[in-house]
N, C-alpha and C positions, 0 to 999 in steps of 0.2 A: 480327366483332371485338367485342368484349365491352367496352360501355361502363360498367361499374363503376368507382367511384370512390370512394376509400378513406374510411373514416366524418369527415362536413363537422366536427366538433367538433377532431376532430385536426388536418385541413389547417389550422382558423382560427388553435388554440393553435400551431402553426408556422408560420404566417405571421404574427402578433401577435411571436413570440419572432424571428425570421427581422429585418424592419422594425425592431423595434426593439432588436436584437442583446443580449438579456438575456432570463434566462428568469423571473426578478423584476418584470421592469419588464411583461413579457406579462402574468406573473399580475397585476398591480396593474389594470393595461389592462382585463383580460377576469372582472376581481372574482371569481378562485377563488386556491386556493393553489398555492404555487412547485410541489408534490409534485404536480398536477393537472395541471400544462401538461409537465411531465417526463413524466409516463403518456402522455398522448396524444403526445409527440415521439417517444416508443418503440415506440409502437403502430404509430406512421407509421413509423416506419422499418425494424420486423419485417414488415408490409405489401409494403414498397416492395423489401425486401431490399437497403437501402444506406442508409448513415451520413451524417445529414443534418449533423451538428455535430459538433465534434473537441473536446476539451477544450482549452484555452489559457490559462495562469493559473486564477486563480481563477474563469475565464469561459468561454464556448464563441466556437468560430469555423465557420463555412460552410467546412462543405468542396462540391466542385465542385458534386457534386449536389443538394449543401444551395443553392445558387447559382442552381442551374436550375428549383429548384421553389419561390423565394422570387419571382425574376423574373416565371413563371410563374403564382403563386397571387397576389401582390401585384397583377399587372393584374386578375387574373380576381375578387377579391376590391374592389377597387377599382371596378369595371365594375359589381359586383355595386348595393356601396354610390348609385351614380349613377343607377341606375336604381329601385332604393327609392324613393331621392329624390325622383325624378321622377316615380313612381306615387303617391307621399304628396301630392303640388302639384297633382298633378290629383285628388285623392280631395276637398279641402281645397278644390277650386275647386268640385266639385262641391253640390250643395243639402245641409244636412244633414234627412235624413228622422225624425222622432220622433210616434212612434206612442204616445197617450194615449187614456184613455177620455173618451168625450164628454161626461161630467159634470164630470170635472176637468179639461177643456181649455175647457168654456163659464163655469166658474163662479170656475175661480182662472186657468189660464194666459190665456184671450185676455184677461182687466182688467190683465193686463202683460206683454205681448205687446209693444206700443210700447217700455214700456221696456229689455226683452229686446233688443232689435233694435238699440237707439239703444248699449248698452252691449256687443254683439257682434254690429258686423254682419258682422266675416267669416264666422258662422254660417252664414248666408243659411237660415234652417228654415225645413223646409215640413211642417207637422203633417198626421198621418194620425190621423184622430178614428176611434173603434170603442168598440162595448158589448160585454158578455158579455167572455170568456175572451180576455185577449191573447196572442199569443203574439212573445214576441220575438225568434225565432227568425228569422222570415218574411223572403224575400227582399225587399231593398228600400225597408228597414227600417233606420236604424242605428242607434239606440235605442230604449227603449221605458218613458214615465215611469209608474208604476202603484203602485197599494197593492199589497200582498204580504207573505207570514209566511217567513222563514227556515226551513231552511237555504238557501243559494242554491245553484244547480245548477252544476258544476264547469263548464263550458262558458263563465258568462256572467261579464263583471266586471258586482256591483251595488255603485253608488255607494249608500251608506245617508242619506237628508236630512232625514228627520223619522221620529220616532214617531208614528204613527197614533193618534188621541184623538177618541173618537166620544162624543154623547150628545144627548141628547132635544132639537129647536126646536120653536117654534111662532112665530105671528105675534100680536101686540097685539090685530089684529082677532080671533079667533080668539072662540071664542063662553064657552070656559070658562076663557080668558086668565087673569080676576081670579082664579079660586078655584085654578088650578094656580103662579100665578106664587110663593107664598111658603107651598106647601104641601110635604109630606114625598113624595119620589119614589115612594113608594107611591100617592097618589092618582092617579096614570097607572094604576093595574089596573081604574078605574073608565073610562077611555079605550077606545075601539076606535080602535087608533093606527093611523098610518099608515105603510105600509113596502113594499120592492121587494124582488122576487123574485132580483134579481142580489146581495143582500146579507142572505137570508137568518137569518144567524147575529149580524146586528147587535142586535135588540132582544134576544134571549138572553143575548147577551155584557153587556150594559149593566147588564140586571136584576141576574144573578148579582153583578155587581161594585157593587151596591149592596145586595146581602144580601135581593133577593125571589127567588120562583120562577118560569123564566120559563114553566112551565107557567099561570101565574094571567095572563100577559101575554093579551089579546083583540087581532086584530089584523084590523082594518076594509078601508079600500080599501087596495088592492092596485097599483105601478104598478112595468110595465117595468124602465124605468132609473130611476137617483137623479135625475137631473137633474128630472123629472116629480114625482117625489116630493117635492122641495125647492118646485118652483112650486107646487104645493095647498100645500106650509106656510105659503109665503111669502101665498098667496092665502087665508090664513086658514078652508083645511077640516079641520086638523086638525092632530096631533103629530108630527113627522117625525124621524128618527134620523138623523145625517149625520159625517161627518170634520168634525173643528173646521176643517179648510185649510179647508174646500168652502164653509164659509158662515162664514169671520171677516168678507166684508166685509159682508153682511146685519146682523151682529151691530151691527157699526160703524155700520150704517148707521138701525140699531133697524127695520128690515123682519121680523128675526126676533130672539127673546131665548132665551136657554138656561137656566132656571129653575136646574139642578142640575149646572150645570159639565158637563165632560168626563172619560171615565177610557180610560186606556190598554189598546192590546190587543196581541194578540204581533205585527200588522203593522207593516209600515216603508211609506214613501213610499218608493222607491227609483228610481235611474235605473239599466236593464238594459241592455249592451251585448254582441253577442256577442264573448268575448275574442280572437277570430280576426280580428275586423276593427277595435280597438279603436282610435283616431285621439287626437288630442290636444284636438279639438271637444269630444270626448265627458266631457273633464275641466276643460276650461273650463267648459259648461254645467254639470255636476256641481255646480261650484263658486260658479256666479250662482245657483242651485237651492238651496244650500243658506243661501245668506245672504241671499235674498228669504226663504225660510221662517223664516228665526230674525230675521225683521224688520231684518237690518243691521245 
Protein backbone atom coordinates (compact mmCIF):
# COMPACT_ATOMS: atom_id res chain seq x y z
CA UNK A 1 0.00 0.00 0.00
CA UNK A 2 1.40 3.19 -1.00
CA UNK A 3 2.13 5.67 1.67
CA UNK A 4 2.20 8.85 -0.40
CA UNK A 5 0.78 11.77 0.85
CA UNK A 6 -0.50 14.68 -1.24
CA UNK A 7 2.13 17.84 -1.18
CA UNK A 8 2.18 19.19 3.10
CA UNK A 9 1.88 23.02 1.66
CA UNK A 10 -1.74 22.05 0.28
CA UNK A 11 -2.96 19.86 3.25
CA UNK A 12 -1.78 22.92 5.63
CA UNK A 13 -3.44 25.77 3.24
CA UNK A 14 -6.76 23.28 3.72
CA UNK A 15 -6.56 22.79 6.86
CA UNK A 16 -5.76 26.71 7.91
CA UNK A 17 -9.03 27.51 5.30
CA UNK A 18 -11.06 24.21 6.66
CA UNK A 19 -10.53 25.61 10.86
CA UNK A 20 -11.05 28.68 10.13
CA UNK A 21 -13.88 28.45 7.52
CA UNK A 22 -12.59 31.30 5.10
CA UNK A 23 -10.22 31.13 2.49
CA UNK A 24 -9.01 35.01 3.59
CA UNK A 25 -8.69 34.66 6.86
CA UNK A 26 -6.19 31.24 5.95
CA UNK A 27 -4.31 33.41 3.73
CA UNK A 28 -3.97 36.23 6.43
CA UNK A 29 -3.13 33.10 8.86
CA UNK A 30 -0.32 31.53 6.62
CA UNK A 31 0.97 35.22 5.29
CA UNK A 32 0.56 34.41 1.35
CA UNK A 33 -2.33 35.60 -0.95
CA UNK A 34 -6.13 34.60 -0.98
CA UNK A 35 -5.04 33.28 -4.92
CA UNK A 36 -2.28 31.10 -3.06
CA UNK A 37 -4.30 28.97 -0.65
CA UNK A 38 -7.27 28.69 -3.64
CA UNK A 39 -4.21 26.97 -5.84
CA UNK A 40 -3.18 24.65 -3.33
CA UNK A 41 -7.17 23.76 -2.26
CA UNK A 42 -7.47 22.78 -6.07
CA UNK A 43 -4.47 21.00 -6.25
CA UNK A 44 -5.74 19.09 -3.14
CA UNK A 45 -8.67 18.39 -4.57
CA UNK A 46 -7.61 17.33 -8.37
CA UNK A 47 -5.14 14.83 -6.10
CA UNK A 48 -7.84 13.57 -4.07
CA UNK A 49 -10.54 13.54 -6.87
CA UNK A 50 -13.25 15.15 -4.63
CA UNK A 51 -14.60 18.54 -3.75
CA UNK A 52 -13.44 19.71 -0.57
CA UNK A 53 -15.65 22.95 -0.43
CA UNK A 54 -18.97 23.99 -2.10
CA UNK A 55 -19.57 27.55 -2.92
CA UNK A 56 -22.29 29.20 -0.36
CA UNK A 57 -22.81 32.83 -0.64
CA UNK A 58 -20.27 34.85 -0.93
CA UNK A 59 -18.20 31.89 1.01
CA UNK A 60 -17.33 28.30 0.78
CA UNK A 61 -18.76 25.50 2.96
CA UNK A 62 -17.31 21.65 3.67
CA UNK A 63 -18.79 19.46 1.91
CA UNK A 64 -18.62 15.76 3.52
CA UNK A 65 -15.33 14.93 2.39
CA UNK A 66 -14.17 18.43 3.02
CA UNK A 67 -15.46 17.18 6.83
CA UNK A 68 -13.42 14.10 6.99
CA UNK A 69 -10.17 15.64 5.98
CA UNK A 70 -10.52 18.73 8.09
CA UNK A 71 -11.31 16.32 11.31
CA UNK A 72 -8.59 14.29 9.97
CA UNK A 73 -5.72 16.85 9.21
CA UNK A 74 -6.81 19.26 12.07
CA UNK A 75 -5.81 16.31 14.79
CA UNK A 76 -2.85 15.30 12.69
CA UNK A 77 -1.74 18.90 12.28
CA UNK A 78 -2.38 19.73 15.84
CA UNK A 79 -0.48 16.49 17.11
CA UNK A 80 2.07 17.79 14.80
CA UNK A 81 2.16 21.48 16.43
CA UNK A 82 2.66 19.49 20.26
CA UNK A 83 5.16 17.73 19.51
CA UNK A 84 7.52 20.75 18.01
CA UNK A 85 6.67 22.20 21.05
CA UNK A 86 7.90 19.70 22.92
CA UNK A 87 11.14 19.08 20.99
CA UNK A 88 11.85 23.08 21.13
CA UNK A 89 11.52 22.80 25.59
CA UNK A 90 13.79 20.16 25.41
CA UNK A 91 16.37 21.69 22.86
CA UNK A 92 15.90 25.07 25.09
CA UNK A 93 16.55 22.78 28.24
CA UNK A 94 19.39 21.52 26.74
CA UNK A 95 23.23 23.64 27.23
CA UNK A 96 23.62 26.09 24.56
CA UNK A 97 26.92 24.95 22.79
CA UNK A 98 29.17 28.11 21.06
CA UNK A 99 32.16 27.47 19.46
CA UNK A 100 34.73 30.61 19.41
CA UNK A 101 38.30 30.98 18.70
CA UNK A 102 40.47 30.99 21.66
CA UNK A 103 41.80 34.39 21.30
CA UNK A 104 38.44 35.94 21.30
CA UNK A 105 36.93 33.82 23.96
CA UNK A 106 40.14 34.60 26.35
CA UNK A 107 40.52 38.23 25.61
CA UNK A 108 36.85 39.62 25.19
CA UNK A 109 34.16 36.79 25.92
CA UNK A 110 35.40 35.16 29.31
CA UNK A 111 35.98 39.38 30.98
CA UNK A 112 32.05 38.91 30.52
CA UNK A 113 31.16 35.93 30.74
CA UNK A 114 29.73 36.61 34.37
CA UNK A 115 27.83 39.11 33.12
CA UNK A 116 26.37 37.13 30.14
CA UNK A 117 25.24 34.51 32.43
CA UNK A 118 23.61 36.93 35.24
CA UNK A 119 21.60 38.54 32.09
CA UNK A 120 20.71 35.09 30.28
CA UNK A 121 20.82 32.33 32.29
CA UNK A 122 18.30 30.27 30.61
CA UNK A 123 21.28 30.16 28.01
CA UNK A 124 23.06 27.87 30.22
CA UNK A 125 26.44 28.22 27.45
CA UNK A 126 29.12 26.04 27.42
CA UNK A 127 31.98 27.35 25.09
CA UNK A 128 33.93 25.24 22.87
CA UNK A 129 37.32 27.36 22.34
CA UNK A 130 39.35 26.31 18.80
CA UNK A 131 42.23 28.11 16.53
CA UNK A 132 42.76 27.93 13.07
CA UNK A 133 39.63 27.41 10.69
CA UNK A 134 36.09 27.03 12.44
CA UNK A 135 33.82 25.42 11.04
CA UNK A 136 30.20 25.92 11.91
CA UNK A 137 28.90 23.46 10.58
CA UNK A 138 30.26 20.66 13.23
CA UNK A 139 28.01 18.40 14.99
CA UNK A 140 27.39 19.56 18.44
CA UNK A 141 27.77 22.99 17.85
CA UNK A 142 24.86 25.37 17.82
CA UNK A 143 26.70 28.46 17.00
CA UNK A 144 29.61 29.59 16.15
CA UNK A 145 30.98 33.41 17.16
CA UNK A 146 34.00 34.44 14.66
CA UNK A 147 35.45 37.05 12.42
CA UNK A 148 34.56 36.50 8.79
CA UNK A 149 34.13 38.37 5.23
CA UNK A 150 30.85 38.04 3.49
CA UNK A 151 29.06 36.74 1.52
CA UNK A 152 27.40 34.22 3.88
CA UNK A 153 26.74 30.78 2.85
CA UNK A 154 22.96 30.07 2.05
CA UNK A 155 22.88 27.30 4.73
CA UNK A 156 23.75 29.46 7.82
CA UNK A 157 21.73 32.39 9.56
CA UNK A 158 24.86 35.15 10.29
CA UNK A 159 23.76 37.54 12.92
CA UNK A 160 26.14 40.63 11.77
CA UNK A 161 27.41 42.61 15.47
CA UNK A 162 30.42 44.53 14.60
CA UNK A 163 32.70 45.67 11.88
CA UNK A 164 35.96 44.35 12.18
CA UNK A 165 38.64 47.35 12.88
CA UNK A 166 42.18 46.26 13.14
CA UNK A 167 45.52 48.19 13.81
CA UNK A 168 49.00 48.37 15.22
CA UNK A 169 49.42 47.93 19.70
CA UNK A 170 52.18 48.10 21.40
CA UNK A 171 52.93 48.42 25.21
CA UNK A 172 54.42 51.64 27.07
CA UNK A 173 57.20 49.32 28.18
CA UNK A 174 58.14 48.65 24.69
CA UNK A 175 61.71 49.83 23.91
CA UNK A 176 60.80 52.29 20.88
CA UNK A 177 57.50 53.22 22.68
CA UNK A 178 58.67 57.20 22.90
CA UNK A 179 59.77 57.51 19.17
CA UNK A 180 56.64 55.49 17.61
CA UNK A 181 54.09 56.92 19.92
CA UNK A 182 53.40 60.52 18.05
CA UNK A 183 55.21 59.53 14.83
CA UNK A 184 53.84 59.11 11.08
CA UNK A 185 52.71 55.21 10.49
CA UNK A 186 55.33 54.93 8.31
CA UNK A 187 58.01 54.77 10.92
CA UNK A 188 56.73 50.97 11.76
CA UNK A 189 58.65 49.97 8.20
CA UNK A 190 61.64 50.65 10.42
CA UNK A 191 59.99 47.83 12.85
CA UNK A 192 60.43 44.11 12.60
CA UNK A 193 56.67 43.73 13.84
CA UNK A 194 55.17 41.24 15.17
CA UNK A 195 52.48 39.02 13.87
CA UNK A 196 50.59 35.43 13.57
CA UNK A 197 50.51 33.05 11.12
CA UNK A 198 46.58 32.45 11.51
CA UNK A 199 46.09 36.23 10.43
CA UNK A 200 48.32 36.63 7.84
CA UNK A 201 46.82 39.24 5.74
CA UNK A 202 46.40 41.60 8.64
CA UNK A 203 49.57 43.78 8.44
CA UNK A 204 48.99 44.00 4.44
CA UNK A 205 45.57 45.12 4.98
CA UNK A 206 46.52 47.91 7.60
CA UNK A 207 49.50 49.18 5.43
CA UNK A 208 47.59 49.52 2.28
CA UNK A 209 44.91 51.40 4.16
CA UNK A 210 47.24 53.98 5.30
CA UNK A 211 48.78 54.54 1.76
CA UNK A 212 52.52 52.30 2.38
CA UNK A 213 53.50 49.19 0.57
CA UNK A 214 52.99 46.19 2.35
CA UNK A 215 55.89 44.82 0.47
CA UNK A 216 58.42 47.46 2.59
CA UNK A 217 56.47 45.89 5.81
CA UNK A 218 59.52 43.51 7.88
CA UNK A 219 58.02 41.06 9.80
CA UNK A 220 60.01 39.69 13.10
CA UNK A 221 58.82 36.93 15.49
CA UNK A 222 56.30 35.08 14.35
CA UNK A 223 53.57 33.29 16.71
CA UNK A 224 50.70 30.71 16.37
CA UNK A 225 47.53 32.20 17.62
CA UNK A 226 46.69 36.05 18.29
CA UNK A 227 46.23 35.34 21.76
CA UNK A 228 50.42 34.87 21.92
CA UNK A 229 50.76 37.62 19.86
CA UNK A 230 48.77 40.04 22.06
CA UNK A 231 50.86 38.62 25.23
CA UNK A 232 54.64 39.72 23.73
CA UNK A 233 52.80 43.15 22.93
CA UNK A 234 51.39 43.40 26.11
CA UNK A 235 54.96 42.19 27.57
CA UNK A 236 56.60 44.84 25.73
CA UNK A 237 58.54 42.75 22.74
CA UNK A 238 57.30 44.51 20.28
CA UNK A 239 54.32 45.90 17.68
CA UNK A 240 51.46 43.69 17.35
CA UNK A 241 48.26 43.95 14.96
CA UNK A 242 45.07 42.96 16.50
CA UNK A 243 40.85 43.56 16.21
CA UNK A 244 39.99 46.66 18.20
CA UNK A 245 37.18 44.11 20.15
CA UNK A 246 40.40 41.92 21.17
CA UNK A 247 42.22 44.52 23.06
CA UNK A 248 39.65 47.56 23.91
CA UNK A 249 40.25 46.62 27.43
CA UNK A 250 44.18 46.65 27.52
CA UNK A 251 43.73 50.04 25.82
CA UNK A 252 41.48 51.00 28.83
CA UNK A 253 43.56 49.71 30.88
CA UNK A 254 46.85 51.56 29.22
CA UNK A 255 48.61 47.92 29.18
CA UNK A 256 48.64 48.66 25.50
CA UNK A 257 48.15 51.99 23.34
CA UNK A 258 47.39 52.28 19.60
CA UNK A 259 49.50 55.02 18.22
CA UNK A 260 47.42 55.37 14.76
CA UNK A 261 43.81 54.28 15.60
CA UNK A 262 41.97 51.62 13.76
CA UNK A 263 40.74 51.14 9.95
CA UNK A 264 38.11 48.87 8.86
CA UNK A 265 38.20 45.71 6.77
CA UNK A 266 35.53 43.87 4.65
CA UNK A 267 35.09 41.30 7.96
CA UNK A 268 32.30 41.22 10.39
CA UNK A 269 32.29 39.82 13.85
CA UNK A 270 29.43 37.60 13.35
CA UNK A 271 27.23 34.97 15.26
CA UNK A 272 26.92 31.69 12.69
CA UNK A 273 24.03 29.35 13.21
CA UNK A 274 23.13 26.51 11.17
CA UNK A 275 19.50 27.77 9.71
CA UNK A 276 18.24 24.12 10.16
CA UNK A 277 18.59 24.13 13.78
CA UNK A 278 18.13 27.72 14.29
CA UNK A 279 16.36 28.13 18.20
CA UNK A 280 15.40 31.51 19.68
CA UNK A 281 18.70 31.35 22.10
CA UNK A 282 20.44 32.03 19.18
CA UNK A 283 18.73 35.51 18.82
CA UNK A 284 18.77 36.50 22.17
CA UNK A 285 22.39 35.95 22.25
CA UNK A 286 22.62 37.78 18.88
CA UNK A 287 21.10 40.42 20.46
CA UNK A 288 23.17 40.73 24.27
CA UNK A 289 26.39 40.33 21.45
CA UNK A 290 25.52 43.14 19.84
CA UNK A 291 24.77 45.65 22.47
CA UNK A 292 27.92 44.63 24.62
CA UNK A 293 29.90 45.42 21.47
CA UNK A 294 28.29 48.93 20.77
CA UNK A 295 28.92 49.42 24.62
CA UNK A 296 25.08 49.72 25.56
Amino acid sequence: MSRDLPPLNALRAFEAAARLQSISRAADELHVTHGAVSRQVRLLEEQLGVALFSKEGRGVKLTDAGQRLRDASGEAFDRLRDVCADLQRRSEDAPFVLGCPGSLLARWFIPRLDRLNRELPELRLQLSASEGELDPRRPGVDATLCFAEPPWPADMRVFELAIERIGPVLSPRYARHDALANAQPAALLEDALLHTVSRPQAWPQWARAQGLMAEQLRLGQGFEHLYYLLEAAVAGLGVAIAPQQLVADELVSGRLVAPWGFVETPARLALWVPARQLDRRAERLAHWLRNELAGR
